[in-house]
N, C-alpha and C positions, 0 to 999 in steps of 0.2 A: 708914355714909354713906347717906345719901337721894338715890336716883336717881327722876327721872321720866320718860317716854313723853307728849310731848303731839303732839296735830293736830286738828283739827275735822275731819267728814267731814258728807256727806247723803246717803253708803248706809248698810243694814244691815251687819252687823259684817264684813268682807272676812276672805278668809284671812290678807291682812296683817296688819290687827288682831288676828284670832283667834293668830296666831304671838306677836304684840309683846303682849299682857296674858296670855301665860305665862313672862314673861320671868322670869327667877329671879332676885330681890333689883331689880327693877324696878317703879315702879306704873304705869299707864297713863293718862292725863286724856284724856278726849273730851271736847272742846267741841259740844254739841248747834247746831243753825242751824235755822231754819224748815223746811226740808225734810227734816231727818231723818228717821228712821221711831223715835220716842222709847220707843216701848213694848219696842223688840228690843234696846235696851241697859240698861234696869230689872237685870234680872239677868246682864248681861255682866260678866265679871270685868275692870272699872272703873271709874276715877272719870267718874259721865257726870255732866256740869255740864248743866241742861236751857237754854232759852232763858230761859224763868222766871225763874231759878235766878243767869242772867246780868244782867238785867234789875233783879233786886233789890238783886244784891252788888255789880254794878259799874255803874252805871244810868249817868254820865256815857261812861265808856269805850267799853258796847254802844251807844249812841247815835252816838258821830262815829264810830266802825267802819263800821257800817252791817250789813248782813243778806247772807245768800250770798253768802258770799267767803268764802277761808280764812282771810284776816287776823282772823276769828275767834278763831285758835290762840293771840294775844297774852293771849286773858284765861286763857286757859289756860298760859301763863307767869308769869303776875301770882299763879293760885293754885296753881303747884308752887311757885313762890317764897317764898308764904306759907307753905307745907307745908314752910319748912327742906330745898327741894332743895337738895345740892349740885351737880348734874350733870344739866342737863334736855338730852334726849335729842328733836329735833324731826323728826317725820316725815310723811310721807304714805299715804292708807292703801291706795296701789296699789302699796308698796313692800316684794317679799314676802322680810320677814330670810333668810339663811343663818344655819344654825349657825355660824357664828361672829363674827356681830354679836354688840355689847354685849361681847365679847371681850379685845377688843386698844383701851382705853381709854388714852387718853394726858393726861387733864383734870388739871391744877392739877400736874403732873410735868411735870420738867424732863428731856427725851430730846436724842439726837443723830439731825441728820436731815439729808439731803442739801438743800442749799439749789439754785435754781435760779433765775436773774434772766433777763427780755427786754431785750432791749436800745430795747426802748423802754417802760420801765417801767411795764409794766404786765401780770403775769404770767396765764394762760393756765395752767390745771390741766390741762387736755386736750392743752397741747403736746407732752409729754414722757411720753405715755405712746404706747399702739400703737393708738392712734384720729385724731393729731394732723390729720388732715384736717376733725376736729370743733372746734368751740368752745364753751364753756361759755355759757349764754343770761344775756344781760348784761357780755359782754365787750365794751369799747368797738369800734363797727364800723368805726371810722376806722383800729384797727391789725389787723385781722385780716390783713391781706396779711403782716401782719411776726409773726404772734406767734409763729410757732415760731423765730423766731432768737431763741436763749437760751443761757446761759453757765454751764454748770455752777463752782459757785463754791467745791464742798465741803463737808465735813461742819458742822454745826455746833450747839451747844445750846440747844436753844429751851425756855422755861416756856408749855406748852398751854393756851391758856385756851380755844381753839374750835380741831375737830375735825371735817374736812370731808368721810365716806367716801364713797367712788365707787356707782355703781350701772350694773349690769349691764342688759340686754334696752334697753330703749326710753329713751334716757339724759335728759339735760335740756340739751339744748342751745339755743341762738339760732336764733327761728322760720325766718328766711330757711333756715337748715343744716338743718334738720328738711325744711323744704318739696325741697328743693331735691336730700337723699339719701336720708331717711325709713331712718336704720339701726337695725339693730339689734344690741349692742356687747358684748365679753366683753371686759372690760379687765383686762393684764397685769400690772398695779402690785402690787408685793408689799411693798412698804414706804414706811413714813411720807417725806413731800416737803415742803418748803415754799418758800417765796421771799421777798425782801428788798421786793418790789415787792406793793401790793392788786392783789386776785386776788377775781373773783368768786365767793360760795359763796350755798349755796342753804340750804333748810326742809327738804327730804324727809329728809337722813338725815345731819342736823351733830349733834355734840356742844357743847354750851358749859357753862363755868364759872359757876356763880352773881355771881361779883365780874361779870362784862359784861354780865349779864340788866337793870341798869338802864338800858343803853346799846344793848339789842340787840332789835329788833324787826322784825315784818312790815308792812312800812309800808305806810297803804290808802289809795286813792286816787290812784294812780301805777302804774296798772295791771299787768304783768307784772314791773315793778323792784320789787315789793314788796317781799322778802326778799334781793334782788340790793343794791338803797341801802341795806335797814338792815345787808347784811354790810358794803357799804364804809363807816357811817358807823363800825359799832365796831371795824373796822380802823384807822380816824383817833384814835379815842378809845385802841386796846390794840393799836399796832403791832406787829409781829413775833411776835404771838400766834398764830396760824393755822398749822395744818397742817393735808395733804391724807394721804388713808388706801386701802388699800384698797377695791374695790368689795364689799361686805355687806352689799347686797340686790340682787335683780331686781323691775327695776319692769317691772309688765303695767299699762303706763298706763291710766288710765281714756279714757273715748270724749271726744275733744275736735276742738273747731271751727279745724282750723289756723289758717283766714285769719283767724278771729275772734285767735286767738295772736298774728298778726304786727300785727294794729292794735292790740295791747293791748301790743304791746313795744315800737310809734314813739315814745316816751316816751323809750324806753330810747337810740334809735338818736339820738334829738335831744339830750338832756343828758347822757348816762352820762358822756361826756367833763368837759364841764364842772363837771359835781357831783366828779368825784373828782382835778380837776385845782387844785379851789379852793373847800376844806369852811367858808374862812372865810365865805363867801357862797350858802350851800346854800337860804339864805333866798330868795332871788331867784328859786331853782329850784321850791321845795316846794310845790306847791296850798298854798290856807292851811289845808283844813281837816285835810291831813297834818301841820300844821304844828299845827296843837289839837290833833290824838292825841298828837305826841310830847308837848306839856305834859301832856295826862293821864295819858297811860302812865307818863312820869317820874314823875309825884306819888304811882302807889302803891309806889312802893318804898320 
């Protein structure tokens, strides 16, 4: 089986990265971006895709992308997909593995998991663990007062198609909850979770199935929802598909501009609701030129 490791970056190779391209029976894809430093990944054990390189093979797609941003890492799903992945593995590269990442895979198998519903349908991966004072970034803000009222509902069999592990040190939660407690998190979750209800998941460190990779993307142009709408829309497309894992990495975030965080997530706080409350009309919501990626994206699969 054909696993992948994608993420674009504009450092030199991290210890993150130096960890995840020794992965055993793993290959690694770096998407290069204008500020890499191109010459320190030539001989890095991986696939480095240069700007060039992007330019030539996918010359519509790097164009409505645009330049610095991670949404980058899409072309880099477009050629593990082409590479016969079965299992692309997306990450960040301030996201430094545990031994026992890449481990405990649950993709395209059908496990028993405890299910967990909010009772205002809309679940919260962070409710039900020993952090639940946090929230996940891109949780609708209109129910955070409620999201830890939840219903354990029991065990139940789910087929994996996307696999969303936790991470440890500096988490990824919603700018306001960052600003506001600035923690730093060892989370206790020792077993796969899921829920009946979408649930926001992120890029640093999901698993997904090649059947949702035509469906599933880092959408650009929608500032901090990137990865947060393209998880709700392939929740809409592959219901009941998602499970949450435990945490198998510590992330030592890279240096970022908070405030710059919480204007690039007003996006999020003004339609998250409405995007996931009524996908028939996402249309209404989308920039148009997010709305020309997903045509292009679509088309190379």
């Amino acid at each position: 089986m054909k696993k992948f490791i994608v993420t674009t970056t504009i450092n030199p190779p991290t210890l993150a990265l130096k960890k995840f391209s020794k992965m055993d029976d793993w290959e690694l894809i770096v998407i290069g971006d204008k500020k890499t430093p191109h010459d320190l990944y030539e001989n890095f054990n991986c696939i480095y895709i240069s700007p060039e390189m992007q330019e030539k093979k996918y010359p519509k797609l790097s164009e409505v992308i645009g330049w610095n941003c991670i949404m980058r890492r899409n072309i880099g799903y477009v050629e593990a997909y082409k590479r016969e992945a079965e299992i692309i593995a997306t990450i960040d590269d301030d996201n430094i593995p545990y031994s026992s990442w890449g481990k405990d895979i649950y993709i395209n198998k059908e496990i028993e998991v405890d299910i967990f519903d909010s009772k205002n349908n809309f679940f919260d991966p962070l409710s039900i663990t020993n952090h639940n004072d946090l929230w996940h970034r891109g949780y609708p803000i209109e129910y955070v007062p409620s999201k830890n009222e939840v219903i354990y509902k029991g065990k139940e069999i789910r087929k994996v198609l996307i696999q969303a592990d936790l991470w440890d040190g500096d988490p990824d939660i919603d700018a306001i909850c960052r600003l506001s407690k600035m923690p730093i998190v060892k989370f206790d979750q020792e077993h796969p979770f899921a829920s009946n209800n979408l649930s926001p998941f992120n890029s640093q460190n999901t698993f997904l199935s090649r059947e949702v990779f035509p469906y599933y993307s880092v959408l650009p142009h929608v500032g901090r929802m990137d990865d947060i709408w393209g998880g709700y829309l392939v929740q809409n497309k592959f219901p009941k598909s998602l499970i949450f894992n435990k945490a198998t990495v510590y992330q030592e975030r890279n240096p970022q501009d908070l405030i710059k965080n919480l204007r690039d997530e007003i996006i999020g706080y003004k339609d998250t609701l409405k995007l996931i409350k009524d996908f028939e009309n996402i249309e209404e919501i989308l920039p148009d030129e997010t709305k020309r990626f997903l045509d292009i994206y679509q088309n190379q699969f």
